[in-house]
C-alpha positions as CSV (number, residue, x, y, z in Angstrom):
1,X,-47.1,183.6,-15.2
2,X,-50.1,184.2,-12.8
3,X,-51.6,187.6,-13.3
4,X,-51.6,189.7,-9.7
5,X,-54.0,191.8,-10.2
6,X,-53.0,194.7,-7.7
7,X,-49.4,194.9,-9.3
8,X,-51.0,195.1,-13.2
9,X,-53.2,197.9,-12.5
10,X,-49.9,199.9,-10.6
11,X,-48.0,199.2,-12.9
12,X,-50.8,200.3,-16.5
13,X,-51.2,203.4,-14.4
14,X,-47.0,203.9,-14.4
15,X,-46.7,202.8,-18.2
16,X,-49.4,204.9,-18.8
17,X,-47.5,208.2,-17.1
18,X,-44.1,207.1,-18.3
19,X,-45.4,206.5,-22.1
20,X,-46.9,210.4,-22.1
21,X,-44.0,212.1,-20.2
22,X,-41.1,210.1,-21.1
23,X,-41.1,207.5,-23.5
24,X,-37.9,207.0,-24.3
25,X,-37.1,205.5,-20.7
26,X,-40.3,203.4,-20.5
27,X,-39.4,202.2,-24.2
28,X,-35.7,201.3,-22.8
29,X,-37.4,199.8,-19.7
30,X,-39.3,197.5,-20.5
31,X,-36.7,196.7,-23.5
32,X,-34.3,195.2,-20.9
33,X,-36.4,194.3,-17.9
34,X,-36.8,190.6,-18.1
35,X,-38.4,188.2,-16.7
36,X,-41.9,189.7,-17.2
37,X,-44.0,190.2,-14.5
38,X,-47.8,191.4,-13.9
39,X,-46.3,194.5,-12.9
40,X,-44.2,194.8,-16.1
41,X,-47.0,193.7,-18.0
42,X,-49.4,196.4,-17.1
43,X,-46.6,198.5,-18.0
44,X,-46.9,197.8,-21.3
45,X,-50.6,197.8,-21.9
46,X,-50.4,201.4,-20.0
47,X,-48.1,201.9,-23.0
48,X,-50.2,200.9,-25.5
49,X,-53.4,202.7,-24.0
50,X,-51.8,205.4,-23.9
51,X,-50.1,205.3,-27.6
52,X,-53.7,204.3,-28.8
53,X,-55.8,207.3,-27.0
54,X,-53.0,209.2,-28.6
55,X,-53.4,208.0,-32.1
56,X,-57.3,208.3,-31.9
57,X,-56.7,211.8,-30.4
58,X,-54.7,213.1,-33.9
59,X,-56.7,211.4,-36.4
60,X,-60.4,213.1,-34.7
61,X,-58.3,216.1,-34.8
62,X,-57.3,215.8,-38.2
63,X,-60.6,214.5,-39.8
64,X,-61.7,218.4,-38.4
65,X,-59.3,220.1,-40.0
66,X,-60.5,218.0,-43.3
67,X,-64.4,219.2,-42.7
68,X,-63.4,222.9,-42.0
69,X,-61.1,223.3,-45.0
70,X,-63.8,221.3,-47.1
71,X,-67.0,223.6,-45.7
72,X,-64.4,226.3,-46.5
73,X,-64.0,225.1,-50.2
74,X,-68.0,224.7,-50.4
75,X,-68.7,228.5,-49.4
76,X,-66.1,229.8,-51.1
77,X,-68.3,228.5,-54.3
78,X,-71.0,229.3,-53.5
């Protein structure tokens, strides 16, 4: 398959939006859609941007909710 670049980037930015407001239809999608195409293809790496960002996005959150409740431990010893 030849990549066309136009079509990937359309369709990143539509797996991207799909993936945060409804994932359940993009994961059906692309699921049944065959053959593959570069629009399809961005699709899924829009996905799995957006499923990464996501991921990084929870664990910063929770590595500062570690480091308050720890600086809370260490005052409340001291």
């Amino acid at each position: 398959m030849e990549l066309n670049e136009k079509q990937f980037i359309t369709g990143f930015n539509a797996g991207y939006l799909l993936a945060e407001y409804e994932p359940q239809i993009l994961r059906t999608l692309l699921k049944q859609i065959r053959p593959v195409n570069s629009y399809i293809e961005g699709m899924t790496f829009g996905q799995k941007e957006y499923e990464l960002l996501t991921t990084k996005s929870h664990l910063n959150q929770l590595g500062h909710i570690r480091q308050k409740e720890k600086d809370e431990n260490n005052r409340g010893r001291g």
